[in-house]
N, C-alpha and C positions, 0 to 999 in steps of 0.2 A: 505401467503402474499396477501395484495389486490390484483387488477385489475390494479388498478390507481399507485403502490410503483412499480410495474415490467413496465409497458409502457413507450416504447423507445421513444416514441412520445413526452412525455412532459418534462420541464424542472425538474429535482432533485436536492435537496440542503437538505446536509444528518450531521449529526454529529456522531462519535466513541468517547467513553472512554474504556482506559484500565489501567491496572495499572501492575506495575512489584514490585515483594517483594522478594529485598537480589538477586537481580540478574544487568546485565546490558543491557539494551534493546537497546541499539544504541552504539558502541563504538567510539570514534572518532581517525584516525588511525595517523592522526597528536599528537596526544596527547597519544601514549602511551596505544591506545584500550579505554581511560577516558571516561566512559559516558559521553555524550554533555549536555552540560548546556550552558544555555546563561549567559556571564561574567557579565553582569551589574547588572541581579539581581537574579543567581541562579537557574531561572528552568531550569527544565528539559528538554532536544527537542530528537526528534525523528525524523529523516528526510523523505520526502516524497517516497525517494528511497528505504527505510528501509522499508516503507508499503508498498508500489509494491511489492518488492521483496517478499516478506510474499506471498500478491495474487498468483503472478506467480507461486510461489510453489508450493502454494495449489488447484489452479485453475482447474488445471487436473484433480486432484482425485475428486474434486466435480463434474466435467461433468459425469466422468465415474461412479460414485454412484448414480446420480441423471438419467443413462439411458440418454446423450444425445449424439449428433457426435463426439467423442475425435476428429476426425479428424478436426473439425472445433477451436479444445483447446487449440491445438497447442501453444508453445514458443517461441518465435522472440528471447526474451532478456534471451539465456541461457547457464548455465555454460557449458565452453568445445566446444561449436557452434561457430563459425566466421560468423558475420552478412553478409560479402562483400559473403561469399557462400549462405547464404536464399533471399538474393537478388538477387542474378545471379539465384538463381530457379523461379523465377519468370518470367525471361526473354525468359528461356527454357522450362517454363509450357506454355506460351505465343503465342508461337511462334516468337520471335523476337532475333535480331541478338543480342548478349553479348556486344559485341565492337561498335555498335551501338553511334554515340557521341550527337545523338538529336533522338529525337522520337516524333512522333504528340502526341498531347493534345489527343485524343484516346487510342493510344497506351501506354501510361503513365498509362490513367485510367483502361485500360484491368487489366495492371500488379498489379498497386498498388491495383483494388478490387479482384485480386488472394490474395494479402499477406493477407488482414483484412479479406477473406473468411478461410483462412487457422490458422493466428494466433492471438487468442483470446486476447494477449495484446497490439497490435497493432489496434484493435477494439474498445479497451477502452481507451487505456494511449498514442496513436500515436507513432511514427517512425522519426528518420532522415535517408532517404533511400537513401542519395546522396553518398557515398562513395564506393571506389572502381571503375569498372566498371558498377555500373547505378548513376549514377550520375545527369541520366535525369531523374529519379523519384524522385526528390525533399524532401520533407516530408510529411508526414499526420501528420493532427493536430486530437488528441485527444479528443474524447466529455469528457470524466471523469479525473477532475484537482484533486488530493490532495495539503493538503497546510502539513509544518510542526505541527508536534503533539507537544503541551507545556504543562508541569505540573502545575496543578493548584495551586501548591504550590512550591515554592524553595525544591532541593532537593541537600543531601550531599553526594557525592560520595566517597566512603570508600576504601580506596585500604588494599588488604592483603597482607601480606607475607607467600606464598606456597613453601615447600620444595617436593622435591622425591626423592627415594630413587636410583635412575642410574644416571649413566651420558648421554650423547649425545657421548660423544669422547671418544675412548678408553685409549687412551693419561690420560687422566683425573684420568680413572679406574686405570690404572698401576702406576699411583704418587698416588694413595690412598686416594683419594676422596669415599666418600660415598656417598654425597649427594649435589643435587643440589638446587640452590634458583630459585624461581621464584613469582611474585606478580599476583594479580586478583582484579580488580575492581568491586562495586560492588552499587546497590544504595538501602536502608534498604527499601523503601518503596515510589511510588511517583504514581500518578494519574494524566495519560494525556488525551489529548482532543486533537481529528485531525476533521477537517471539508474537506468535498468534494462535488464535484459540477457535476453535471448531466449535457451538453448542447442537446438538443433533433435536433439542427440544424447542430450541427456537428456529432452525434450518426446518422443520416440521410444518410448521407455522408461514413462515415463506416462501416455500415450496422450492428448498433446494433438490435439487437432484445430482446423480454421478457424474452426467457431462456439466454442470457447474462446476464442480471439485476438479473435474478432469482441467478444463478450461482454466480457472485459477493457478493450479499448479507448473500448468504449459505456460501461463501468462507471467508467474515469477519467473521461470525459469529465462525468459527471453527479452522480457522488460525493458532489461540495462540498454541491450540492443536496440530498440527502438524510439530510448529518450535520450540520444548524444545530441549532445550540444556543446560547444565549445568551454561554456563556463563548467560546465558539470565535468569536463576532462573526461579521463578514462574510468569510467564503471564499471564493476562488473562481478556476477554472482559469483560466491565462493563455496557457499551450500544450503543446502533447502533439504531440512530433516526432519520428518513426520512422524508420532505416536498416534497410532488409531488403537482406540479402545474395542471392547465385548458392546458396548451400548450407550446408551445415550447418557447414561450419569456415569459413568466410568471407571476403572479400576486402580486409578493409582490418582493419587495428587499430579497438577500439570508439573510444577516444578520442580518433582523428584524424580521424571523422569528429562526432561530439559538440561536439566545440572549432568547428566548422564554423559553430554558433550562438551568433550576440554577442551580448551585453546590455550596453549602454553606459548610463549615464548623463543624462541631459538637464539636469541643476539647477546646475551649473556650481561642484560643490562642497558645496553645500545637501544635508540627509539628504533622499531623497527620500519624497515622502505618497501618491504615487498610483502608478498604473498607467502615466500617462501620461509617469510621470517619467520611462522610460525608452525606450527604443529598441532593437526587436529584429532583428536582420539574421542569414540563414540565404544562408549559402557553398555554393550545392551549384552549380554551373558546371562544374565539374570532377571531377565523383563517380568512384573509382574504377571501373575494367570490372567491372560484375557486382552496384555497388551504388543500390537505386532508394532516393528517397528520399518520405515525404510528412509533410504538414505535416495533422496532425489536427482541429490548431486552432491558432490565431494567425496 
């Protein structure tokens, strides 16, 4: 990676494609686990919560392969952990009283650069740290925003009908059931786009650094690879393209350099099945003064 794609200093404004084939990449748990799609016209969505979560997962194992502090990789937002307990360690790391109902503008700061020195997603994607007993550390705001990922094409989500061969209840077994039903959602084939934003004024503030940026980039880059599961089918990055600015308020609008990357179609009308159905072309000839760009992957 450059110089300029890993420096916490200046503004980033990045774009991901991936695509899932015959699996479901976001389920929506109102609907019955249904891939989300948007009702009005069919795509696809993937929530921002859904790509976090991927990071966090994998976040770790990248520190730890890459040789950096795991202790600094820490998980704020993790299965089985109570937030109002990694909060209260901060008060104890600190020195400060638990029960405490106001703390000086100091004190606050001690605590809350304990938590973003300790956990690496709280560094990147921020915190609401008011609950429970600290209540007086208010929130961090995040330098790194994802938005939702949309398919560049409508996509139809398939449900199946799966049988097995036990029951759940034994009850079931002894009247003589042999098998039971169950459905699986599924989408044949769909290509999304997530876009995310770098602030270098708030990454200042939570003390991002280059092996964070390094680390997040290595951590999209492999993600897909480390969250297969049978419902989720085949994942898998298609590109991860980066505008690093001159500095921290930047030199172009995010989305007039974003727009810079086409995805056209290839199938002449046809929904497209693959990867290869489309075509990707990246405009940068003309980059504004001050903005570099690279292409991570694709």
């Amino acid at each position: 990676m450059r110089p300029e794609t890993i420096n916490p200093d200046v503004r980033h404004d990045a774009l991901m494609l991936f695509d899932v084939t015959d699996g479901n990449p976001n389920g929506d748990p109102d609907g019955g686990n249904r891939p989300r799609v948007d009702d009005e016209t069919g795509h696809g969505i993937v929530t921002d919560v859904c790509l976090k979560r991927k990071i966090r997962d994998t976040i770790g194992l990248t520190a730890e392969h890459s040789n950096l502090d795991t202790a600094r990789y820490q998980i704020f937002v993790e299965a089985g952990h109570a937030l109002n307990t990694r909060t209260a360690e901060s008060y104890t790391a600190t020195g400060l009283e638990l029960k405490s109902r106001s703390l000086t503008t100091e004190q606050a700061g001690t605590a809350r650069r304990w938590l973003c020195d300790r956990y690496v997603d709280i560094r990147l994607f921020g915190a609401v740290l008011s609950t429970g007993e600290t209540k007086a550390l208010g929130q961090i705001r995040g330098p790194l925003q994802f938005g939702l990922a949309r398919s560049i094409h409508p996509v139809l989500p398939v449900s199946h009908a799966i049988t097995r061969v036990t029951q759940t209840r034994q009850a079931d077994i002894d009247n003589g059931e042999t098998t039971e039903m169950g459905s699986k959602w599924t989408v044949p084939y769909g290509l999304y786009r997530a876009q995310f934003h770098y602030s270098a004024a708030f990454g200042t503030k939570t003390g991002v650094t280059a092996d964070d940026l390094t680390a997040l980039y290595r951590t999209i880059l492999m993600m897909f690879d480390h969250d297969r599961t049978a419902t989720r089918g085949v994942m898998a990055l298609r590109g991860l393209y980066v505008f690093s600015h001159a500095d921290a308020f930047g030199n172009a609008p995010a989305q007039s350099l974003i727009d810079r990357i086409d995805i056209a179609s290839l199938t002449d009308g046809a929904a497209p099945r693959t990867f290869t159905d489309y075509k990707i072309t990246t405009d940068i000839a003309d980059l504004p003064d001050g903005v570099t760009f690279e292409a991570l992957h694709g």
